[in-house]
C-alpha atoms as an extended CHARMM CRD file, in Angstrom:
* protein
*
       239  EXT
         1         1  UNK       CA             68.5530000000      126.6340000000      111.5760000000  PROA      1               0.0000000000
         2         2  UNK       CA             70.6830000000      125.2210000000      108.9670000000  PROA      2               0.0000000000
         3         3  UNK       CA             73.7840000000      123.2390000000      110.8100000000  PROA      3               0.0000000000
         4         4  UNK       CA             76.3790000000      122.3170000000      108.1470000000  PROA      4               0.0000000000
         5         5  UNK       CA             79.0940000000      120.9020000000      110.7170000000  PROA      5               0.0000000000
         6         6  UNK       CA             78.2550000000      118.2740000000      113.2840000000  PROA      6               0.0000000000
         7         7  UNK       CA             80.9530000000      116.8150000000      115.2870000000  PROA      7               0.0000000000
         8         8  UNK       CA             80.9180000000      113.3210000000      116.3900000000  PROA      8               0.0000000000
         9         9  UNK       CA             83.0750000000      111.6580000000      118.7400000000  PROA      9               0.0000000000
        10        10  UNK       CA             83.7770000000      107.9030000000      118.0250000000  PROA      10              0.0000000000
        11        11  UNK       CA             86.3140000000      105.3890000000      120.1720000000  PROA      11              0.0000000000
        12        12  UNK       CA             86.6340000000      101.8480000000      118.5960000000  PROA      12              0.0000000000
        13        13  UNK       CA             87.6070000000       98.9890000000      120.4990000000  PROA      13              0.0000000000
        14        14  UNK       CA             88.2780000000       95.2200000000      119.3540000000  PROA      14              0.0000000000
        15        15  UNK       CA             86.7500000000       92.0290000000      120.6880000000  PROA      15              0.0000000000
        16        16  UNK       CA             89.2500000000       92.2220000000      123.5390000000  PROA      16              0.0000000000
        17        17  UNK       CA             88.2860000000       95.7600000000      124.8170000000  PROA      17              0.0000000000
        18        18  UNK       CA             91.7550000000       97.1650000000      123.5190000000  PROA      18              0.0000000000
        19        19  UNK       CA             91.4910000000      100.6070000000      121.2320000000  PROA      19              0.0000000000
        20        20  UNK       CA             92.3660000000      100.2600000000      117.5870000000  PROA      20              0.0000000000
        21        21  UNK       CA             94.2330000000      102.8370000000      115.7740000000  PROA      21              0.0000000000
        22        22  UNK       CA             95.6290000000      103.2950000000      112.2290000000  PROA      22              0.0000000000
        23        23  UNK       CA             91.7900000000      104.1430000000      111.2380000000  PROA      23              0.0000000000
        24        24  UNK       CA             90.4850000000      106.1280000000      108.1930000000  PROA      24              0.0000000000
        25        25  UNK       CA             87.3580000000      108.1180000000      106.7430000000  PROA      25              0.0000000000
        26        26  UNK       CA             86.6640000000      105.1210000000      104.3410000000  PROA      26              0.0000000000
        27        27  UNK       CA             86.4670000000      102.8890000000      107.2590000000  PROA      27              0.0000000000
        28        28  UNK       CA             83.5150000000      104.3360000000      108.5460000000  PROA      28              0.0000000000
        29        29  UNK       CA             79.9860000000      104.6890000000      107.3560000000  PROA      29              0.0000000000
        30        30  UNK       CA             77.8660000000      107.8330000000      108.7080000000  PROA      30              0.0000000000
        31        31  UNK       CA             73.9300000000      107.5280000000      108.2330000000  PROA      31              0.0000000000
        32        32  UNK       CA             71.2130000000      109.8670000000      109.2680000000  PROA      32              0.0000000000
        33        33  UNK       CA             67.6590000000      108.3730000000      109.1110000000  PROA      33              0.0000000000
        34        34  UNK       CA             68.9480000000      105.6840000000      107.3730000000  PROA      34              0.0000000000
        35        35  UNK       CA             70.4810000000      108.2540000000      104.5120000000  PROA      35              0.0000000000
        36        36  UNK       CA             74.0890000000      108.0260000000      103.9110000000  PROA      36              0.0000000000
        37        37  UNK       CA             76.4480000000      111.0970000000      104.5790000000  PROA      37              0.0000000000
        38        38  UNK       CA             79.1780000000      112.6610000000      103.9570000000  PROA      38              0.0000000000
        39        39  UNK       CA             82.1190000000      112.9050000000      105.9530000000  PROA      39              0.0000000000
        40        40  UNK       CA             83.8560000000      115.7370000000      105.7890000000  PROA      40              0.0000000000
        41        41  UNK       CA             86.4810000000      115.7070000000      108.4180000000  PROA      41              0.0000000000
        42        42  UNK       CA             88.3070000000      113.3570000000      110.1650000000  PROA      42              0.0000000000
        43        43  UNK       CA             90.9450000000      114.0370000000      112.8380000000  PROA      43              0.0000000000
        44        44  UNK       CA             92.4660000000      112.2920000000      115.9450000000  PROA      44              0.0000000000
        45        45  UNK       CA             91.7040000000      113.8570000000      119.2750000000  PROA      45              0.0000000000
        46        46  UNK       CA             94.9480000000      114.1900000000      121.5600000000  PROA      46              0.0000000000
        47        47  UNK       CA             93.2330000000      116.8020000000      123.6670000000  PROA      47              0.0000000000
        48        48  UNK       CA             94.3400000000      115.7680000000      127.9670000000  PROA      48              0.0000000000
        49        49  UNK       CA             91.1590000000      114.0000000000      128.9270000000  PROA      49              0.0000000000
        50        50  UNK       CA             89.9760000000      114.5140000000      132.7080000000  PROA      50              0.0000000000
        51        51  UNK       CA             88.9580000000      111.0980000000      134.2170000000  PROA      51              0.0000000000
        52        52  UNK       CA             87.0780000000      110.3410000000      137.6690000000  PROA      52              0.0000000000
        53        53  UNK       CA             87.9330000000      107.4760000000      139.3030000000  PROA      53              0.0000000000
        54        54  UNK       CA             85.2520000000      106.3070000000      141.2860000000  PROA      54              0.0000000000
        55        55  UNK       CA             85.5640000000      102.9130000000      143.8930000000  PROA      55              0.0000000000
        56        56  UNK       CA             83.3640000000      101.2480000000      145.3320000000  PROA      56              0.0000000000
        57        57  UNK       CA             84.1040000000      100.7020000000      148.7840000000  PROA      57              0.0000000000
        58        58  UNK       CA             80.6760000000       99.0290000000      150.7510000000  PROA      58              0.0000000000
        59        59  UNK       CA             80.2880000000       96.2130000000      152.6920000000  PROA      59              0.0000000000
        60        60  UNK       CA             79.8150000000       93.5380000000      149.9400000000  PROA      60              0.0000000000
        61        61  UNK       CA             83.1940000000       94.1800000000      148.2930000000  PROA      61              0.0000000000
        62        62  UNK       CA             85.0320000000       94.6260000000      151.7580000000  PROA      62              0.0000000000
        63        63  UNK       CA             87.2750000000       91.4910000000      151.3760000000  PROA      63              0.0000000000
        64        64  UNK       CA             87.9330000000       93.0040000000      147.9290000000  PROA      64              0.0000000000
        65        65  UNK       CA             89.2250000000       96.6160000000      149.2080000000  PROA      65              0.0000000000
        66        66  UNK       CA             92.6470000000       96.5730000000      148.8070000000  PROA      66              0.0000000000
        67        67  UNK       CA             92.2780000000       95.0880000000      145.4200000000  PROA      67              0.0000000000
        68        68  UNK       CA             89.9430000000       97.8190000000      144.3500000000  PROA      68              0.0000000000
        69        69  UNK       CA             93.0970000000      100.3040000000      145.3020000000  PROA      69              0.0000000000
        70        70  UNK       CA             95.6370000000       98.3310000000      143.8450000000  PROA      70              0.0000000000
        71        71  UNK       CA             93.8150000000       98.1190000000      140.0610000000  PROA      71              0.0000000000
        72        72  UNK       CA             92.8000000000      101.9640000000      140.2560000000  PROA      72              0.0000000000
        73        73  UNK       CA             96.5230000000      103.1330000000      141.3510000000  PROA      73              0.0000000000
        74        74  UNK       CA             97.3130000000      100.8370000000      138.3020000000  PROA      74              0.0000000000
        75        75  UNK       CA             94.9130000000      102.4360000000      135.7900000000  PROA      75              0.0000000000
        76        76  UNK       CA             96.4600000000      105.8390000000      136.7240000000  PROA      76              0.0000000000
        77        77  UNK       CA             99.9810000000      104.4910000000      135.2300000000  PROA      77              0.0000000000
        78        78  UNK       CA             98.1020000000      104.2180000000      131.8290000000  PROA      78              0.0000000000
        79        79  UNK       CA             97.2380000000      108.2490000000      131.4450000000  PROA      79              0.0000000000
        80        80  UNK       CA             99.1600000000      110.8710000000      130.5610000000  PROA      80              0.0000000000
        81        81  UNK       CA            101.1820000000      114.0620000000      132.1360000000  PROA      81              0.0000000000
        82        82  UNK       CA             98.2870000000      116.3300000000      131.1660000000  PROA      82              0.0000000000
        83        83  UNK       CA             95.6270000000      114.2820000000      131.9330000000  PROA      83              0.0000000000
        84        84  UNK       CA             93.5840000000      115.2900000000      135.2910000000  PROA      84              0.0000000000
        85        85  UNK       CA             92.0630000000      112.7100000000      137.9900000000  PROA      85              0.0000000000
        86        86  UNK       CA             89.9360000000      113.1530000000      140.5700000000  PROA      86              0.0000000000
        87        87  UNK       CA             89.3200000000      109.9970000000      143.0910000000  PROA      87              0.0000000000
        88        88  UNK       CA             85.5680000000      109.4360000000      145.0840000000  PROA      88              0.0000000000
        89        89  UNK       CA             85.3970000000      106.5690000000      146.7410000000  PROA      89              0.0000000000
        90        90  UNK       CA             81.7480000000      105.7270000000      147.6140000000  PROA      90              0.0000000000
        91        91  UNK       CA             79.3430000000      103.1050000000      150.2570000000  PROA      91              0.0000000000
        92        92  UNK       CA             76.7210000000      104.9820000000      152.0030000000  PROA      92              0.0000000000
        93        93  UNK       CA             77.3740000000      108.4820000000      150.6290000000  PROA      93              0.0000000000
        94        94  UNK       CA             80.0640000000      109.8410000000      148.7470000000  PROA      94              0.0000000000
        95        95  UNK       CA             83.8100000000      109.8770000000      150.1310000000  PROA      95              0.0000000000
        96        96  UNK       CA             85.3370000000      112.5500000000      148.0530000000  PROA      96              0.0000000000
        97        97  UNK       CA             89.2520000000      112.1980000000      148.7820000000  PROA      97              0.0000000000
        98        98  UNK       CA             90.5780000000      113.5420000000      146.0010000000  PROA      98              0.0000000000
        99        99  UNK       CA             90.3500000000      117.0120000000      143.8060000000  PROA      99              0.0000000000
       100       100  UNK       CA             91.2680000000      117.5400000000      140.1790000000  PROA      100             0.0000000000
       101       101  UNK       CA             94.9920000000      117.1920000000      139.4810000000  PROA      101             0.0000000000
       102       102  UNK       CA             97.9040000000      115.9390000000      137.1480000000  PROA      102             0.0000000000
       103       103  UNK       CA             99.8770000000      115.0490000000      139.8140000000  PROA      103             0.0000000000
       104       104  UNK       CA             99.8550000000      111.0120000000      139.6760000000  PROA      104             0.0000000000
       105       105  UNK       CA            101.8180000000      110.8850000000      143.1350000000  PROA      105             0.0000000000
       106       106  UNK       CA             98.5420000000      113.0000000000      144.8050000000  PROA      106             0.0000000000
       107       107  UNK       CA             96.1110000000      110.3910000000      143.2800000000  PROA      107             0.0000000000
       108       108  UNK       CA             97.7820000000      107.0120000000      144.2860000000  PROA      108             0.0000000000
       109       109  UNK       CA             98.5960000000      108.0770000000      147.6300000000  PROA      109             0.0000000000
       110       110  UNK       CA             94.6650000000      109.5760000000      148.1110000000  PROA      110             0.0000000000
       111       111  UNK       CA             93.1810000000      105.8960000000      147.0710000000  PROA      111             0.0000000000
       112       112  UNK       CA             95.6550000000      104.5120000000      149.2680000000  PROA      112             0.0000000000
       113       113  UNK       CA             93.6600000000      106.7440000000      152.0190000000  PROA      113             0.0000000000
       114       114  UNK       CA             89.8440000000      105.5150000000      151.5030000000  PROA      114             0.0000000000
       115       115  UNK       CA             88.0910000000      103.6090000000      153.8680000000  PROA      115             0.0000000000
       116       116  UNK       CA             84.9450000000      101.4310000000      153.9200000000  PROA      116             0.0000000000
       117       117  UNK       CA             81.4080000000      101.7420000000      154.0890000000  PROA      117             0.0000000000
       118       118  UNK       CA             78.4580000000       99.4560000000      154.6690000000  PROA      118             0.0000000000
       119       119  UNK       CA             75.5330000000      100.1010000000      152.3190000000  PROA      119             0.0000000000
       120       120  UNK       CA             75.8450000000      100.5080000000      148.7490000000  PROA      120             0.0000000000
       121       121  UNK       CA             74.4900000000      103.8670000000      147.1260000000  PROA      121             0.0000000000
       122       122  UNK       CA             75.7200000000      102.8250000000      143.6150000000  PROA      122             0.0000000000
       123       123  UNK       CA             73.2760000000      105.3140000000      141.3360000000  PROA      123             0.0000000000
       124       124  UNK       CA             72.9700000000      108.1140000000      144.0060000000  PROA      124             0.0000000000
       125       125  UNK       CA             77.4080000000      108.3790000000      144.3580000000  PROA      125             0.0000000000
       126       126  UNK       CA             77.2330000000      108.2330000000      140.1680000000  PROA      126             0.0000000000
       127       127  UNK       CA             74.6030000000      110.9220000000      139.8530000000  PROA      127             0.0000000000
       128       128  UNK       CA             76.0810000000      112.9270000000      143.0650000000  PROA      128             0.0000000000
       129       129  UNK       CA             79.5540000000      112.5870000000      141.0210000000  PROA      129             0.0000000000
       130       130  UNK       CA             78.0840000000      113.9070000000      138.4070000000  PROA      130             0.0000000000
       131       131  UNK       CA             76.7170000000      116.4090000000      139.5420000000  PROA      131             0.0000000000
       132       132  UNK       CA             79.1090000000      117.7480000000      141.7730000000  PROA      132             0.0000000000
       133       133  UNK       CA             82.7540000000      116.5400000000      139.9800000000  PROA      133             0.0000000000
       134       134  UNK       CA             81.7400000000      116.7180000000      136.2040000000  PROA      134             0.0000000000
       135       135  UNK       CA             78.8720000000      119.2660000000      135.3410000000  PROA      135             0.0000000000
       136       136  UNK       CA             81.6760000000      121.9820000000      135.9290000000  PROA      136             0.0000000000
       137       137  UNK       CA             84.1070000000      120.3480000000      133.7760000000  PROA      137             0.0000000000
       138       138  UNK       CA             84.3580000000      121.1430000000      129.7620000000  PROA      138             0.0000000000
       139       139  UNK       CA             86.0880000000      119.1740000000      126.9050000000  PROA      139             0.0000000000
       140       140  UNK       CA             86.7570000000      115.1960000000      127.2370000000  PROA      140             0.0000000000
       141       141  UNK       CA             85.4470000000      113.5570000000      130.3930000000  PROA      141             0.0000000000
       142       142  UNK       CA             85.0280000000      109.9450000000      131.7360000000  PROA      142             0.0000000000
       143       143  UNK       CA             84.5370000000      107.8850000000      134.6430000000  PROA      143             0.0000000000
       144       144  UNK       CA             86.3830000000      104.5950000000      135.3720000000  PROA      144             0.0000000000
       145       145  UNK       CA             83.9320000000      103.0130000000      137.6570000000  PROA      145             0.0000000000
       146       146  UNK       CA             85.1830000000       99.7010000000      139.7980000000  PROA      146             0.0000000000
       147       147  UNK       CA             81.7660000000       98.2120000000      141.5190000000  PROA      147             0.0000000000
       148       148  UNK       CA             79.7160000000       95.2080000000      142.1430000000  PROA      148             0.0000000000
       149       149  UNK       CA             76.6760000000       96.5370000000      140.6860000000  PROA      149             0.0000000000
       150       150  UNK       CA             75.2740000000       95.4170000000      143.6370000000  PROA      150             0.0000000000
       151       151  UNK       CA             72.7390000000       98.9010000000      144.5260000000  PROA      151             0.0000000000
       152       152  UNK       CA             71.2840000000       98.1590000000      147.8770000000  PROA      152             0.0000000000
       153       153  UNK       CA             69.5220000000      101.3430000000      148.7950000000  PROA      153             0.0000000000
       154       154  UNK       CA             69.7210000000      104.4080000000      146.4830000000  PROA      154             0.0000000000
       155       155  UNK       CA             66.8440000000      106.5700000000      145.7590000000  PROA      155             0.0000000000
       156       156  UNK       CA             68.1850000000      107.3770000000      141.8640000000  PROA      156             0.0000000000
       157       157  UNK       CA             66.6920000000      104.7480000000      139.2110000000  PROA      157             0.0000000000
       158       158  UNK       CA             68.5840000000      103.0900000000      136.6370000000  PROA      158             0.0000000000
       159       159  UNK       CA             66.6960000000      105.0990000000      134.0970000000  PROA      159             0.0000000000
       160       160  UNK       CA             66.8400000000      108.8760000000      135.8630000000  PROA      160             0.0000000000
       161       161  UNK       CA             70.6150000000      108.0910000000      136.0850000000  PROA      161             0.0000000000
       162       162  UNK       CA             70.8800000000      107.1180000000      132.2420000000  PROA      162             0.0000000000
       163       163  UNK       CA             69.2070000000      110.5730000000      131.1380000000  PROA      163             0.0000000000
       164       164  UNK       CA             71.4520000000      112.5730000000      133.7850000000  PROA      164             0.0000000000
       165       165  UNK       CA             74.5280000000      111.2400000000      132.3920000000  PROA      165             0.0000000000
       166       166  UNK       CA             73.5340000000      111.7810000000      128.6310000000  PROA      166             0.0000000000
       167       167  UNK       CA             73.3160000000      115.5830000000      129.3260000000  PROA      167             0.0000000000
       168       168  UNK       CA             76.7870000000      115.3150000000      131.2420000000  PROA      168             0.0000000000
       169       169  UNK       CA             78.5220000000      113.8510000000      128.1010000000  PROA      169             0.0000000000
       170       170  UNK       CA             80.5790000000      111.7270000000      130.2130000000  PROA      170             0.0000000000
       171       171  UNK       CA             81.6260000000      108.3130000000      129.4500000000  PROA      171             0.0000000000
       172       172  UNK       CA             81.4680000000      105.7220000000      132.2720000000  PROA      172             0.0000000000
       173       173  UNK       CA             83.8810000000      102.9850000000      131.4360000000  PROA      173             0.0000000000
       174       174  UNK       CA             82.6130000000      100.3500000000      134.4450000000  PROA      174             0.0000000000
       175       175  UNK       CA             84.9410000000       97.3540000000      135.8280000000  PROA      175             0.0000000000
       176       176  UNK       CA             82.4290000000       94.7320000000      137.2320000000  PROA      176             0.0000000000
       177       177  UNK       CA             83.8560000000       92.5460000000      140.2070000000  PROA      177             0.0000000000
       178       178  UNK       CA             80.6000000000       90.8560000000      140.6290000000  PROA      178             0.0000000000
       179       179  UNK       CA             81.6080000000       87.5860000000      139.3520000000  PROA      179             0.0000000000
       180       180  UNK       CA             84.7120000000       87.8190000000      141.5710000000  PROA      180             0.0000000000
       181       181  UNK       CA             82.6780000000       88.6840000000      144.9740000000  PROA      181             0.0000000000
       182       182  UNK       CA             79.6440000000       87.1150000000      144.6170000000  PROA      182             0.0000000000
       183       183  UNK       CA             80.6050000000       83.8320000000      146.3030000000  PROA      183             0.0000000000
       184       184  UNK       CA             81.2500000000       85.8240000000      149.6320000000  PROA      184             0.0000000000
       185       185  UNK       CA             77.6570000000       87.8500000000      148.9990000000  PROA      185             0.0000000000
       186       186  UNK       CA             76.1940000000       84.3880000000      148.8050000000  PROA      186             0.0000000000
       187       187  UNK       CA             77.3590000000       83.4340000000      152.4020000000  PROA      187             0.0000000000
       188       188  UNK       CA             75.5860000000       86.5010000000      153.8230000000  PROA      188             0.0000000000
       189       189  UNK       CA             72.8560000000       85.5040000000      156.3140000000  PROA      189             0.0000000000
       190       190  UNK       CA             70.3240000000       88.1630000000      154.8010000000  PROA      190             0.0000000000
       191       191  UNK       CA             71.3780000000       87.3830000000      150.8620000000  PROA      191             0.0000000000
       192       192  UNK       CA             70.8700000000       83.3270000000      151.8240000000  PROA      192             0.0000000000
       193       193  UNK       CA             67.5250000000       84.1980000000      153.4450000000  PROA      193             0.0000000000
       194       194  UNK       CA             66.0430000000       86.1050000000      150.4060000000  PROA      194             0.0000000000
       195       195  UNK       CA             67.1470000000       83.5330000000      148.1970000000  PROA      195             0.0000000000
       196       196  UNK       CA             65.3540000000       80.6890000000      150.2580000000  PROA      196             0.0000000000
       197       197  UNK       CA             62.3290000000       82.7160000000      150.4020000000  PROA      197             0.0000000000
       198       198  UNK       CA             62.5240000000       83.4430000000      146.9860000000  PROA      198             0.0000000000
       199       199  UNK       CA             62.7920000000       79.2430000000      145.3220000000  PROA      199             0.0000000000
       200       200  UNK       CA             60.2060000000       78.4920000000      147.5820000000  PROA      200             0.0000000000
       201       201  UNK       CA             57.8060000000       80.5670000000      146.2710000000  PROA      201             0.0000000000
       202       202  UNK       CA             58.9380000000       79.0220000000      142.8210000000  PROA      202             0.0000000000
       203       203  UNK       CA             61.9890000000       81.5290000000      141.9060000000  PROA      203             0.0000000000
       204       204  UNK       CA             64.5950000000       78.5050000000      140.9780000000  PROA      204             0.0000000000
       205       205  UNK       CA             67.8530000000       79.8090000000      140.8740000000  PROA      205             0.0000000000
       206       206  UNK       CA             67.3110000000       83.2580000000      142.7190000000  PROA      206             0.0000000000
       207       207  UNK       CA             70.3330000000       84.3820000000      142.6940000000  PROA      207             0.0000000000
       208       208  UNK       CA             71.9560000000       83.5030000000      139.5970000000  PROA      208             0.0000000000
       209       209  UNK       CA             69.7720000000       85.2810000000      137.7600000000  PROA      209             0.0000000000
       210       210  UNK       CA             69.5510000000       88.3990000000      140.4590000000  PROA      210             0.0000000000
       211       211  UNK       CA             72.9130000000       88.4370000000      139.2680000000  PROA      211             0.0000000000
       212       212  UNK       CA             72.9080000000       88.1950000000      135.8010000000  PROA      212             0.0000000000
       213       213  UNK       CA             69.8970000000       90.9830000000      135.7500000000  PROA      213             0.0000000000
       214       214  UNK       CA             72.4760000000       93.8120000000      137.6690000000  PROA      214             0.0000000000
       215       215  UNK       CA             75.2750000000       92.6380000000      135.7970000000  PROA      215             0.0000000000
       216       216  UNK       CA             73.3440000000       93.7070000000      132.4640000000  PROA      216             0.0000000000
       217       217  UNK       CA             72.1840000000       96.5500000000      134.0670000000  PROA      217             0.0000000000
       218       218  UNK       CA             75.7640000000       98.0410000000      134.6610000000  PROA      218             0.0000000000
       219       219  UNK       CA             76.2040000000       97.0330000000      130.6360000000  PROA      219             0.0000000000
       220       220  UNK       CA             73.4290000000       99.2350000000      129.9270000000  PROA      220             0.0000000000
       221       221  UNK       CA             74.1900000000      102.3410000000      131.9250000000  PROA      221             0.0000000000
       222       222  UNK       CA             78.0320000000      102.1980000000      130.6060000000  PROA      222             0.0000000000
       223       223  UNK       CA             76.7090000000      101.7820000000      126.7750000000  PROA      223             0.0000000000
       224       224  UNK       CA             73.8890000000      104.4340000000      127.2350000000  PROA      224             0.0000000000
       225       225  UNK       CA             76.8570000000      106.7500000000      128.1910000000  PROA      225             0.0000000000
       226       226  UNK       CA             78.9170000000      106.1370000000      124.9660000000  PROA      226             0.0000000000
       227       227  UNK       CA             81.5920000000      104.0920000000      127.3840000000  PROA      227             0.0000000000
       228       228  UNK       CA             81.8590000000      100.1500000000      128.1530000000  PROA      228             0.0000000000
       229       229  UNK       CA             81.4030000000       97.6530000000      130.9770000000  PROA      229             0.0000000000
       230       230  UNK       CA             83.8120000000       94.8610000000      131.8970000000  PROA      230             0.0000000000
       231       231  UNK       CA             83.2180000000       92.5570000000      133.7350000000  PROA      231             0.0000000000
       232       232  UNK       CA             85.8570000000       90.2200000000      135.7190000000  PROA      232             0.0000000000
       233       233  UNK       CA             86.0110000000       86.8560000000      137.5410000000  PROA      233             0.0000000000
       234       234  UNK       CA             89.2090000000       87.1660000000      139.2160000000  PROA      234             0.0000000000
       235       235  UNK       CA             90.3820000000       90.7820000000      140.7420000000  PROA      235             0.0000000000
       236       236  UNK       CA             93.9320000000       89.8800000000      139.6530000000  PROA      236             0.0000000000
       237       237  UNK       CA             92.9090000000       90.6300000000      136.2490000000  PROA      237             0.0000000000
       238       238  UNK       CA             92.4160000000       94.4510000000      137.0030000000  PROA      238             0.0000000000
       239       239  UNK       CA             96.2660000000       94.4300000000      137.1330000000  PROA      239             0.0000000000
């Protein structure tokens, strides 16, 4: 089959995560198996864009809830009149509060109405949302994800959940509170206990680099999904 127009969505951010606009044809360079093409069209999509917002709302981020609400009412303030939302909040299962809508007022005052969970099904609620919330959808989609990466007991893998999302061309832009929470997680009576365990059997620094490995696997499930992953050390940064 001979294809002679491939479309290709690009977003462009600076060091600071902010978008950067004023952009031109010449300031790109396509390749295809290392061969340089042509680009023959270059346009700026203004199409409404339909954006889940999904919250993490488990045990380990508890402390952290109403901050959680406060940056995702906040992030709602930054999208347009045509845009759609659609809010999930998520521990042990899903906690779908909120359908698709424009209407801003619907969305705030549906975060303001989720409650918290215990355990936290991170990859099964963003492969349930998926599958449920954005399979149905057409045209520009994303999920603003606000989590402490923290998975504690789903049966989806890192890598099932990376191929689901590539075939739901949806963008996962992730907020990471880890580095904001984890001080509390360490206090936990079964989180202290593993880590013990763990350094004497020779694991120095357990936790730190428990840690460090989830925080770069939230980096690669947000890239792998043509989106980002930021990650914060204070929650009043969200807003």
């Amino acid at each position: 089959m001979d294809v002679k127009t491939v479309e290709i969505p690009v977003t462009v951010l600076d060091a600071n995560g902010r978008y950067v606009t004023g952009l031109h044809p010449d300031d790109f360079s396509l390749y295809e198996e290392d061969r340089l093409q042509k680009i023959g069209g270059f346009t700026k999509d203004s199409r409404s864009v339909q954006v889940l917002l999904l919250l993490d709302l488990s045990r380990s981020v508890q402390s952290y809830s109403k901050s959680i609400k406060k940056a995702a009412r906040q992030f709602v303030n930054y999208f347009s009149r045509e845009d759609s939302l659609a809010v999930i909040g998520f521990a042990q299962g899903l906690m779908p509060i909120q359908d698709w809508t424009t209407d801003k007022k619907r969305i705030a005052k549906a975060i303001g109405k989720l409650e918290t969970g215990t355990q936290t099904q991170l990859y099964d609620a963003v492969q349930s949302a998926m599958d449920k919330s954005m399979e149905r959808l057409s045209g520009r989609k994303a999920c603003l994800l606000i989590t402490d990466g923290i998975d504690t007991s789903s049966e989806s893998t890192l890598k099932s959940l990376q191929k689901s999302i590539y075939r739901r061309e949806t963008a996962i832009y992730a907020i990471n509170i880890l580095r904001a929470v984890k001080g509390g997680m360490e206090r936990y009576r079964r989180v202290g206990y593993v880590a013990r365990i763990m350094e004497r059997l020779g694991e120095e620094n357990y936790l730190e680099k428990f840690f460090l490995k989830k925080e770069e696997e939230m980096d690669r499930l947000a890239l792998s999904s043509g989106g980002r992953a930021f990650f914060t050390d204070n929650m009043e940064k969200m807003y």
